[in-house]
C-alpha positions in Angstrom: 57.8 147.2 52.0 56.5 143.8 51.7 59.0 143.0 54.9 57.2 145.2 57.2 60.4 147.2 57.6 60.6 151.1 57.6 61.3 151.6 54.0 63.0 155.1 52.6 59.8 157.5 51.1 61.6 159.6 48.5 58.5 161.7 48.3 57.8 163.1 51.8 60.4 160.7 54.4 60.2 157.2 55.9 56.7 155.4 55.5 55.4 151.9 56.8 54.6 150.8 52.8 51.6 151.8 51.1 48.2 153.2 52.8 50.7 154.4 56.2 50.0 158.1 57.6 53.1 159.6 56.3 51.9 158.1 52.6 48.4 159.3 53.4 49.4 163.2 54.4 51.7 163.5 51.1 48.6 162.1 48.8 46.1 164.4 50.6 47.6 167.6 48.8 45.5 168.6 45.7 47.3 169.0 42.5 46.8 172.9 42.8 48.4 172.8 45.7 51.2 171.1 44.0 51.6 173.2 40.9 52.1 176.4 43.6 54.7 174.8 45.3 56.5 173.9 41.9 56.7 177.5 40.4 57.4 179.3 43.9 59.7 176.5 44.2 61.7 177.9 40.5 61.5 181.6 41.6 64.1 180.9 45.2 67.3 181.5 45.0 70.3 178.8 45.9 70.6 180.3 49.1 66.7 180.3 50.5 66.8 176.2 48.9 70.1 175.1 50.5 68.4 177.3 54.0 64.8 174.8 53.2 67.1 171.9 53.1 68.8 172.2 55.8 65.3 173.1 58.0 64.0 169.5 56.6 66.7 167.8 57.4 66.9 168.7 61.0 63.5 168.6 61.5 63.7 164.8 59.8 66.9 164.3 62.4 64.7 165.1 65.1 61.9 162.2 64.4 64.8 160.0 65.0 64.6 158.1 68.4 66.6 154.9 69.1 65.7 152.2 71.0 67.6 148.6 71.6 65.7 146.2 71.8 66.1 142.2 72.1 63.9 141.3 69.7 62.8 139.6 66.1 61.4 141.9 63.3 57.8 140.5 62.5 56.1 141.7 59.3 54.0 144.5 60.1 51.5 146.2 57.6 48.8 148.9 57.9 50.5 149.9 61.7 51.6 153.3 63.6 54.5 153.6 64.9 53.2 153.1 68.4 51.8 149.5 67.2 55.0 148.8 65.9 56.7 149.7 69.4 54.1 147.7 71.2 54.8 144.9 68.8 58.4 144.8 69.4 58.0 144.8 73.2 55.8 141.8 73.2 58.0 139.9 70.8 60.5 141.0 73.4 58.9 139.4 76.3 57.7 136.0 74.4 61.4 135.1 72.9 62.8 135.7 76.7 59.6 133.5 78.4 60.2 131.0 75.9 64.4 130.7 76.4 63.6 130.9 80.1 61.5 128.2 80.0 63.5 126.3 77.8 66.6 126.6 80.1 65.3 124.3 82.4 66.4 121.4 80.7 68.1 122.6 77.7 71.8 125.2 79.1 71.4 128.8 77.8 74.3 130.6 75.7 74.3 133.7 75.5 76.7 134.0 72.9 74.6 133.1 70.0 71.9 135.2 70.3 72.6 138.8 68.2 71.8 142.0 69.8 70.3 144.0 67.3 69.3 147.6 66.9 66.0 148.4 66.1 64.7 151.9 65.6 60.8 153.2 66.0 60.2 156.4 63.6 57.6 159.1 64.4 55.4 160.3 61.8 56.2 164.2 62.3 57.2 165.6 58.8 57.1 169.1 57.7 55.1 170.0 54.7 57.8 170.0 52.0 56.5 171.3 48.8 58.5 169.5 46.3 58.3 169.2 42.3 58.2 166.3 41.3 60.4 167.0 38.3 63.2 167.7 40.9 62.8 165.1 43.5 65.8 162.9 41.9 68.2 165.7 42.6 66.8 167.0 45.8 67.5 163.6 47.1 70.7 164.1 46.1 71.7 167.0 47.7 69.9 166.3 51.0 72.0 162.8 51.3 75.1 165.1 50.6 74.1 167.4 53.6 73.4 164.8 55.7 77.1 163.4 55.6 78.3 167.3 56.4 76.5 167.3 59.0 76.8 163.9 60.3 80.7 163.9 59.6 81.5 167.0 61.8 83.5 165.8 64.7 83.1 169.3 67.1 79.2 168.9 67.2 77.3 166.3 68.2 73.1 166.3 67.4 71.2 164.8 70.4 69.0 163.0 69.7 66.5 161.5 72.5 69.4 161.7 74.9 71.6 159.6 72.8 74.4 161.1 70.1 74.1 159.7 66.4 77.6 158.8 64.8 78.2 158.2 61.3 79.0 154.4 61.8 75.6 153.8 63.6 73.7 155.9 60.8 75.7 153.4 58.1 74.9 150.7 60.2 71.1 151.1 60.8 70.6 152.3 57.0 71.8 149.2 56.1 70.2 147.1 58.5 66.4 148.9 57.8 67.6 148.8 53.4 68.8 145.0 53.4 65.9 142.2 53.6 65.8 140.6 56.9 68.3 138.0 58.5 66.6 134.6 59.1 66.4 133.9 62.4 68.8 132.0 64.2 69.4 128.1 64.2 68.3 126.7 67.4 71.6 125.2 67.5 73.1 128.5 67.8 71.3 129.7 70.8 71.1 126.6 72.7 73.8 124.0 73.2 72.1 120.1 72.1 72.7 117.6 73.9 71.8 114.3 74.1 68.3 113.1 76.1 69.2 114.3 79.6 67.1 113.2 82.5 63.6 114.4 83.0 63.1 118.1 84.6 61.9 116.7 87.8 61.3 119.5 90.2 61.5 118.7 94.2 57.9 120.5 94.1 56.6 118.4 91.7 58.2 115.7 89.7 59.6 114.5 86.5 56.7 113.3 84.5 54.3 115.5 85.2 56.2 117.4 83.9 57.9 117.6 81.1 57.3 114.2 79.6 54.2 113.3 78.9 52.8 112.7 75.4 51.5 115.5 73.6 50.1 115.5 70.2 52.3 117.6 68.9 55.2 114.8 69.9 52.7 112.0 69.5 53.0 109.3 67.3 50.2 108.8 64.7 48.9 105.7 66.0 49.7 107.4 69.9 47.7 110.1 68.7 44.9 108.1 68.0 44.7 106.6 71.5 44.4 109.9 73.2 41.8 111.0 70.4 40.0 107.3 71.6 40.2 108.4 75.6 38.8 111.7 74.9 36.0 110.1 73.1 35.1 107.7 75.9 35.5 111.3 78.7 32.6 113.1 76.0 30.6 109.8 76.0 31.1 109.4 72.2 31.1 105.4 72.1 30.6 105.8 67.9 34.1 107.0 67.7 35.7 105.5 70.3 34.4 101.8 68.8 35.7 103.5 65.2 39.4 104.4 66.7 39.8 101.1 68.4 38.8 99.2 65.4 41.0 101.6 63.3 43.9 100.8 66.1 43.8 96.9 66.5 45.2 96.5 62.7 48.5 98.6 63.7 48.6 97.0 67.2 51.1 94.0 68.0 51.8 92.6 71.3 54.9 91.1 69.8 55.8 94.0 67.8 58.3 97.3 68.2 57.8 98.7 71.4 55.4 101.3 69.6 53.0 98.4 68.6 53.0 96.8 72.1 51.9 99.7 73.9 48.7 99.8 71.2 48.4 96.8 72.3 47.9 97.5 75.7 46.4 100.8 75.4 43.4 99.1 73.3 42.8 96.3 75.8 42.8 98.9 79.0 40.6 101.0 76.9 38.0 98.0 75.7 38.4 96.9 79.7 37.2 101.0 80.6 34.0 100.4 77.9 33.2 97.0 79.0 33.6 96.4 82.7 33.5 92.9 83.8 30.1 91.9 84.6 28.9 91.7 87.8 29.2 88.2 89.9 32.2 87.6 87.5 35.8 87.1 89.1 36.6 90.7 90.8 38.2 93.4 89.5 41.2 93.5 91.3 42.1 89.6 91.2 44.6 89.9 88.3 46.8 92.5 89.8 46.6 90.6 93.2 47.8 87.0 91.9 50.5 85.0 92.6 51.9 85.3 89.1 51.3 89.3 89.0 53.3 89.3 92.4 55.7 86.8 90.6 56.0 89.0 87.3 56.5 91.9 89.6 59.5 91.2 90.8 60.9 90.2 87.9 60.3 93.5 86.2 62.2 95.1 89.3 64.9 92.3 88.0 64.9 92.6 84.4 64.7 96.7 84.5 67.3 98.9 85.3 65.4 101.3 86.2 63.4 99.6 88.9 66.6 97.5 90.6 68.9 101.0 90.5 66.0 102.8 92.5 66.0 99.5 95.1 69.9 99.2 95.3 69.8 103.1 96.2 67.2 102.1 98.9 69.8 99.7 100.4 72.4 102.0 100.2 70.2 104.4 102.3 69.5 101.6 105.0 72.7 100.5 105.2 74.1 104.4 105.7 71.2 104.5 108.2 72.1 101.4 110.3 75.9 101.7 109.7 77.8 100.6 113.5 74.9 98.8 115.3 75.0 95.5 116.0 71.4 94.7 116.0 69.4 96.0 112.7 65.3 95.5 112.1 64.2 95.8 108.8 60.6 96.0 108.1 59.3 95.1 104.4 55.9 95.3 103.5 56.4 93.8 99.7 59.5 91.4 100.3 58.6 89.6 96.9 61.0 86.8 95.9 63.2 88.4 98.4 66.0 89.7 96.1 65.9 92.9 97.3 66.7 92.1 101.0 69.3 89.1 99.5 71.5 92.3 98.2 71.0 94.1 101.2 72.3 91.1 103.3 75.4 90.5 100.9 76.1 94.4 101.1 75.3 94.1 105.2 78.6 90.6 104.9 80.6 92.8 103.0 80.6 95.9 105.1 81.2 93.6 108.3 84.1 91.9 106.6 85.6 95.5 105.4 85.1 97.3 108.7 85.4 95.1 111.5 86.2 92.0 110.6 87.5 90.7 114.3 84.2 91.8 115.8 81.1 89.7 115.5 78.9 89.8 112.2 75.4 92.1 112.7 72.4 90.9 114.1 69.6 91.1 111.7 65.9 90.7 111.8 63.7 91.1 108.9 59.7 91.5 109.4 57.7 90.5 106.5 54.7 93.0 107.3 51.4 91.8 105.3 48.5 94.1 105.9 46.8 93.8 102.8 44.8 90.5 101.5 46.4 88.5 98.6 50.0 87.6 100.2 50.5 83.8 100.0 52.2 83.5 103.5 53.8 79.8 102.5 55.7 81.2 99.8 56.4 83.7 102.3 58.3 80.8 104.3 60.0 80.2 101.6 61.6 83.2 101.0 62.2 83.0 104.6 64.1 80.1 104.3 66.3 80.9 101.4 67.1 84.2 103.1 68.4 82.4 106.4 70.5 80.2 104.4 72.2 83.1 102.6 72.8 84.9 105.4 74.5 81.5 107.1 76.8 81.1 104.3 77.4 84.9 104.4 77.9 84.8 108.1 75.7 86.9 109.0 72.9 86.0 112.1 69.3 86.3 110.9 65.7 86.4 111.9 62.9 86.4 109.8 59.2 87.0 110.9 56.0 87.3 109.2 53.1 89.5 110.3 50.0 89.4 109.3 47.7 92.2 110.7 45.7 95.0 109.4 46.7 98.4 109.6 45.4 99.3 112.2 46.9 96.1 114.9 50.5 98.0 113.5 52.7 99.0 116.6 56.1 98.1 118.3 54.5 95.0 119.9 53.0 93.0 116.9 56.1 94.1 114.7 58.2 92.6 117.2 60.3 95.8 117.8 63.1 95.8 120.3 65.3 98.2 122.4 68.5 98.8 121.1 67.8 97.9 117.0 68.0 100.5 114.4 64.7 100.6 113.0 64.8 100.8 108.9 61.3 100.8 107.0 61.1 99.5 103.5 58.3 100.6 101.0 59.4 99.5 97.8 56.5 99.7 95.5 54.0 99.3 98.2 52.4 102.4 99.0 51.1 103.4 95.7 48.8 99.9 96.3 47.4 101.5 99.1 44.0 102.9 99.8 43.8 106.7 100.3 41.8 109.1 101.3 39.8 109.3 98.2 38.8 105.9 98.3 38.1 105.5 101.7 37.3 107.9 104.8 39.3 105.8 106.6 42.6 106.7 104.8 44.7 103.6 105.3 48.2 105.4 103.4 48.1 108.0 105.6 46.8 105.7 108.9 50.1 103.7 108.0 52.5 106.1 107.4 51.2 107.7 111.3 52.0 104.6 112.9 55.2 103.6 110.7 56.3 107.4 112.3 55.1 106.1 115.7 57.8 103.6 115.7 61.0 106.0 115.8 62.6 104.4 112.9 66.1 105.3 111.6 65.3 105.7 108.3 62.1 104.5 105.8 62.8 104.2 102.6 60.6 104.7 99.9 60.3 103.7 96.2 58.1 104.4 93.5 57.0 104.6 89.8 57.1 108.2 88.8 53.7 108.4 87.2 50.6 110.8 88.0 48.1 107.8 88.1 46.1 108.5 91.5 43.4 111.1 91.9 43.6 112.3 88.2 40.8 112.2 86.0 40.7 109.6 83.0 42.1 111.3 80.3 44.7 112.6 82.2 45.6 109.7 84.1 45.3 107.8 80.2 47.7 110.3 78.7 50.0 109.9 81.2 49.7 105.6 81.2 50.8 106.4 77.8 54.1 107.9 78.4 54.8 106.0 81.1 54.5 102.3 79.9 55.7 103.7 76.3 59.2 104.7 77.7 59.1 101.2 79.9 58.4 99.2 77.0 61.1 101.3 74.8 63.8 100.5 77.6 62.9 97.0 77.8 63.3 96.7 73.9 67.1 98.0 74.8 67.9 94.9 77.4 66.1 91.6 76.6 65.0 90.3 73.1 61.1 90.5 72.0 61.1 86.8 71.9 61.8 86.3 75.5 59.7 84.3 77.7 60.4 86.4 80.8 59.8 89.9 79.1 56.3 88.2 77.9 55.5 88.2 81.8 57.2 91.3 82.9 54.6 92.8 80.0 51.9 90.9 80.5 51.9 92.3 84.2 52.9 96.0 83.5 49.5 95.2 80.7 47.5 94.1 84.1 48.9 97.3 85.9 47.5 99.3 82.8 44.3 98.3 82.8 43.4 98.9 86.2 45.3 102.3 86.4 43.0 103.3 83.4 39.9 101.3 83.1 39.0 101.1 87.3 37.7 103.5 89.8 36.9 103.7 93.3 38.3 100.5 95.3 38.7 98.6 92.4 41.3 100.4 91.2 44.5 99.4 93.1 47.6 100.8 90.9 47.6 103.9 92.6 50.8 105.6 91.5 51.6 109.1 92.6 54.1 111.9 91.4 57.1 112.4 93.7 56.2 116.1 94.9 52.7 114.4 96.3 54.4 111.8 98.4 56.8 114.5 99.8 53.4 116.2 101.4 52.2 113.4 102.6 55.4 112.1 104.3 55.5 115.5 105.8 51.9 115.3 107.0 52.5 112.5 108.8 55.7 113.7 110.2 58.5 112.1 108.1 61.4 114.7 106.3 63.7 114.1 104.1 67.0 112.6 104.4 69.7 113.8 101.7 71.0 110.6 99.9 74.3 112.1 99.1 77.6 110.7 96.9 77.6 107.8 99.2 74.1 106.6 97.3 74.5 108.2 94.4 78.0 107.7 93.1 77.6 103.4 93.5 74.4 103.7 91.3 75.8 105.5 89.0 78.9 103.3 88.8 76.9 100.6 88.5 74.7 102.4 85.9 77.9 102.5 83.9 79.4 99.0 83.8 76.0 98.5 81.6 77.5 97.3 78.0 76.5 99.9 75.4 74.1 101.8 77.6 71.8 103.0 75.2 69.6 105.6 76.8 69.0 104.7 80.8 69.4 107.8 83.1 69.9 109.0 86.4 68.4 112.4 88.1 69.9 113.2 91.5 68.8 115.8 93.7 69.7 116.2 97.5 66.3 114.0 99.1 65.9 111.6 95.7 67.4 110.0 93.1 65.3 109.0 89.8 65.9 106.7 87.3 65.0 106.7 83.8 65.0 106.1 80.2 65.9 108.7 77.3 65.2 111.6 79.7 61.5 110.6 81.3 62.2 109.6 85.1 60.3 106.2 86.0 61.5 105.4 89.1 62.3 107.5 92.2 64.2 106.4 95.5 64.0 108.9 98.8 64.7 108.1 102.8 62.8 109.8 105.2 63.0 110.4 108.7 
């Protein structure tokens, strides 16, 4: 059948459609042979036919074997029966590897898949010698015997271990005589949701994973870009020139979020073909400016998904350093200083909650500056702004700045004291870092050693999700892609395109881009890593995990909530992080370590 189902062969049995084995045998026969069997078959008496019959029919029962099987009929032509097993067992194992995988983001129900019967026939026919004048009528009978048979209650016929009843046979005659059933709906095995957050693993991590952009999800113009990168890996500057060219007529930096990411996309890639020329400005002055730094901080403002991730770093430290008078807080980004502003409000509140008769906490905060490019006056000034807060708060505070190398780090120059609960802050720091494939020296890990060195109650850590460090350029490119495209989506949800301030915030995340993509070796500073990778090398230099639990979680999320008409920002928790996101695809990750 044109199916590829068993269809009924009125002259010798079941076959597999035209040129099978069963057809094949039955043609073989010469006509001599055929007119023999016709008058020998006119000469036998009602007895020896309905005794002939009967021999046929068992011998037809017995090529019967049932199997059940979880699996989708696929047309099949020109096969044996053993292919057509084989078949059914690999399309057996490929609809159960694909639901499995599926399940990790998608719940599995059971109750929508049907469990159907399917049945394997063997090509072992007795030579029937049968006219064809009286075929018609022979069928006839044989069905007839077959329901005597099949309809006696006392005897059952065994077949392969497994009884035959008259309601299967009805049921499987009319499954193998009826055209197939389309397959099902998706929304019949699988419950839809909407976007949930990204399949972050604790081995490896939420982008890497599941969320990148692949052409078969890419948009055209998306498309093009990877098609551009790949040309630039093969050396192919024709077509890259040709895509670009193609590209900067659909690209708009004050467009849909779509257009804005060409946008940026085509000047990293045009910054990868044309490197700045030598004894111009360096390489890595725009991401190390005062207004990158500035713009910076403003996107940790202006995003949700960047201030959740630092508010559940607070909520870590202040868990951490909960009853102790005196608290140390090294910060090796402070910024503009908002993050440590909410963390000295939250330390006021606590203090006025808890113990208000006692006297308010003790705090120092440590502006740690190891790498070249902070500005320490505007340092100051943060400084100042901090200790004024913190008066009108009542809360006591100390603030330092050091500026050493890596290397000068210990309890002496960070002006550590007995008695203080030690918290470490890297919030968007570490991923700016050196490592050991850019120097010999590794100045991540040498920090993190020493950091360890210093007994610290908790350090908290906070980072873009985004595989952008030792990854070659097309991957690291494909990846940018994702990454900045779901950024730029999110920040279409919460300012307007005409603002001013998102102009900065992507005018620096356009900066961040460009060297992530175009740059290599030291000149490349946007180092971004996947969260699985900073897990090993915490735990190489001797930090584990600390669960976050409810108490971090659930204020986040409440917070996360009181957003007005939330429109696709969300949270994945697991026991040692918590990510944030947009539409599914974690950006952000927050974890305290020990």
């Amino acid at each position: 059948m044109a199916s590829g189902f068993p269809g009924r062969d009125l002259r010798g049995g079941f076959g597999f459609g035209a040129g099978s084995a069963v057809q094949m045998q039955y043609q073989q026969r010469s006509d001599g042979g055929a007119a023999i069997g016709a008058a020998g078959l006119l000469k036998r008496s009602l007895t020896e036919m309905e005794r002939q019959q009967q021999m046929q029919h068992a011998i037809y029962l017995r090529s019967v074997k049932q199997k059940t099987h979880f699996a989708t009929p696929s047309p099949v032509s020109h096969i044996s029966a053993a292919d057509l097993s084989a078949a059914s067992t690999t399309t057996t194992s490929s609809i159960l590897s694909s639901l499995s995988s599926a399940s990790a983001s998608v719940p599995f129900v059971g109750q929508g898949i049907p469990n159907s019967t399917t049945w394997s026939f063997q090509a072992t026919f007795a030579d029937a010698e049968i006219d064809s004048e009286k075929k018609s009528s022979m069928t006839t009978r044989l069905l007839e015997l077959e329901r005597q048979l099949l309809d006696d209650e006392e005897e059952e016929l065994s077949i392969s271990g497994s009884a035959v009843t008259s309601n299967e046979w009805s049921e499987t005659m009319e499954k193998l005589m009826s055209p197939p059933p389309p397959p099902p709906p998706i929304a019949a095995v699988v419950n839809l949701h909407p976007p949930s957050p990204s399949p972050t693993t604790s081995s490896t991590s939420s982008s890497g994973s599941s969320s990148s952009c692949t052409p078969s999800s890419a948009t055209p113009s998306r498309q093009m870009l990877l098609d551009t990168a790949t040309a630039i890996t093969e050396g192919n500057q024709e077509t890259a020139t040709a895509n670009l060219a193609v590209l900067k007529r659909t690209a708009n930096p004050r467009g849909d979020p779509e257009q804005r990411l060409t946008a940026m996309m085509i000047a990293a890639l045009v910054s990868r073909i044309n490197p700045p020329a030598p004894g111009s400005s360096h390489p890595v002055a725009d991401v190390c400016s005062a207004e990158h730094q500035a713009a910076s901080h403003l996107l940790y403002e202006a995003s949700p998904c960047f201030k959740l991730c630092l508010m559940a770093a607070n909520l870590a430290i202040l868990e951490a350093t909960k009853d102790n008078p005196k608290i140390h807080i090294l910060d090796f980004d402070i910024g503009q200083g908002s993050q440590l502003a909410s963390l000295i409000h939250a330390f006021s509140e606590r203090h006025r909650q808890r113990s208000p008769a006692l006297p308010p906490p003790c705090i120092k905060i440590t502006s740690v500056c190891p790498l070249q490019g902070n500005d320490t006056n505007n340092l100051r000034i943060v400084g100042d702004r901090l200790a004024k807060l913190a008066e009108s708060r009542g809360v006591g505070l100390r603030f330092n700045i050091v500026n050493s190398r890596t290397q000068e780090l210990n309890q002496t120059t960070l002006l550590c004291e007995p008695g203080e609960a030690l918290a470490v802050n890297f919030a968007f720091f570490l991923s700016r870092v050196a490592d050991e494939s850019v120097s010999t020296a590794n100045p991540r890990d040498e920090l993190l050693r020493r950091v360890k060195s210093l007994s610290p109650r908790v350090v908290t850590l906070v980072e873009q999700e985004m595989n952008g460090n030792t990854a070659p350029f097309a991957t690291r490119f494909t990846e940018a892609c994702a990454h900045f495209g779901a950024l730029l989506e999110s920040l279409d949800a919460t300012a307007t395109r005409e603002s001013t301030e998102r102009a900065r915030v992507e005018a620096c995340l356009a900066r961040k881009a460009a060297n992530s993509i175009a740059r290599e070796g030291a000149d490349r500073v946007e180092r971004c890593e996947l969260y699985g990778k900073w897990r090993a090398r915490m735990g190489m230099a001797g930090l584990n995990p600390v669960p976050l639990g409810s108490i971090v979680s659930e204020p986040v999320k409440l917070r996360l909530s009181s957003l007005r008409n939330n429109p696709g920002f969300t949270i994945k928790e697991e026991a040692a992080w918590l990510g944030c996101g947009w539409m599914g695809r974690v950006l952000t990750v927050a974890s305290a370590w020990r």
